[in-house]
LUMLUM-317154 format. One line per 5 residues: number of its first residue (from 1); their letters; for each residue x, z, y of C-alpha. Coordinates in Angstrom, 1 decimal, decimal comma. Each point is the difference from the previous one (the first is absolute). Last residue first. Layout:
residues N
NUM) A) X/Z/Y  ...
END
This chain:
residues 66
66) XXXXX) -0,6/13,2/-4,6  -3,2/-0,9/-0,9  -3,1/2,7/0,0  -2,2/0,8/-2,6  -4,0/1,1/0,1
61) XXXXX) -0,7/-1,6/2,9  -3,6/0,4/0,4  -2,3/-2,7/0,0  -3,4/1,8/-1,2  0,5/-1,5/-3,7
56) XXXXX) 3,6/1,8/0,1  2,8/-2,8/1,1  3,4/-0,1/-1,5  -1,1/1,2/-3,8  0,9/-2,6/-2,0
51) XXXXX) -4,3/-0,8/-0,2  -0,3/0,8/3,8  2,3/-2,8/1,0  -1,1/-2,3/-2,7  -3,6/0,4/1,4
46) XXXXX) 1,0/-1,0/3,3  1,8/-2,9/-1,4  -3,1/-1,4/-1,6  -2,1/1,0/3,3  3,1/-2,0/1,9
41) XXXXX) -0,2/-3,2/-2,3  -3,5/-0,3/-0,2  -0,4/-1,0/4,2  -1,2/2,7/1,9  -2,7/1,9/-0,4
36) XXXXX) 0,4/2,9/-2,7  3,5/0,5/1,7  -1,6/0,1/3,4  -1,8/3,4/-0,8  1,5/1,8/2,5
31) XXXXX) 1,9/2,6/-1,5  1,2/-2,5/-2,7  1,1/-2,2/2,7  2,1/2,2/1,8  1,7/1,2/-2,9
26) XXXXX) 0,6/-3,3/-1,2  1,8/-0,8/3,8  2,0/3,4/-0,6  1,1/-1,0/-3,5  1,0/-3,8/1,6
21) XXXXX) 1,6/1,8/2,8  1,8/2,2/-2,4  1,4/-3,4/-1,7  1,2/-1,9/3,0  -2,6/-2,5/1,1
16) XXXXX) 2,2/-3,5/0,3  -2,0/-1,8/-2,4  -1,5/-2,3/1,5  -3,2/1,1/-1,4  0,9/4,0/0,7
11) XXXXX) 0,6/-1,3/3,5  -3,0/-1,6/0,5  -2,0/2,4/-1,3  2,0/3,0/2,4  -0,2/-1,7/2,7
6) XXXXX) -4,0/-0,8/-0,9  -0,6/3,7/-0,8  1,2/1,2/3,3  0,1/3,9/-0,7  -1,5/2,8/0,6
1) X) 0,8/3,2/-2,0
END
């Protein structure tokens, strides 16, 4: 999946990132790595993701919204 990570940062910080964009975006930067890299706040969301089961540690959606 290839995305525009910056649409999608600023978005998520405006808040206007609907919830499975915001999984999707997490999932994107778990693959990559960014999560580890960015700014505290998204490696410590990151890991709540994966720790309620959302996100497996390789960035896989585990659960889908609805």
């Amino acid at each position: 999946m290839e995305i525009d990570l910056i649409d999608y940062i600023i978005d998520y910080e405006s808040g206007t990132l609907s919830d499975q964009d915001t999984l999707q975006m997490f999932s994107y930067i778990i693959k990559t790595g960014k999560a580890w890299s960015l700014q505290g706040h998204y490696g410590r969301t990151a890991s709540s993701l994966i720790e309620d089961g959302w996100l497996d540690r390789q960035g896989n959606i585990l659960k889908e919204l609805y």
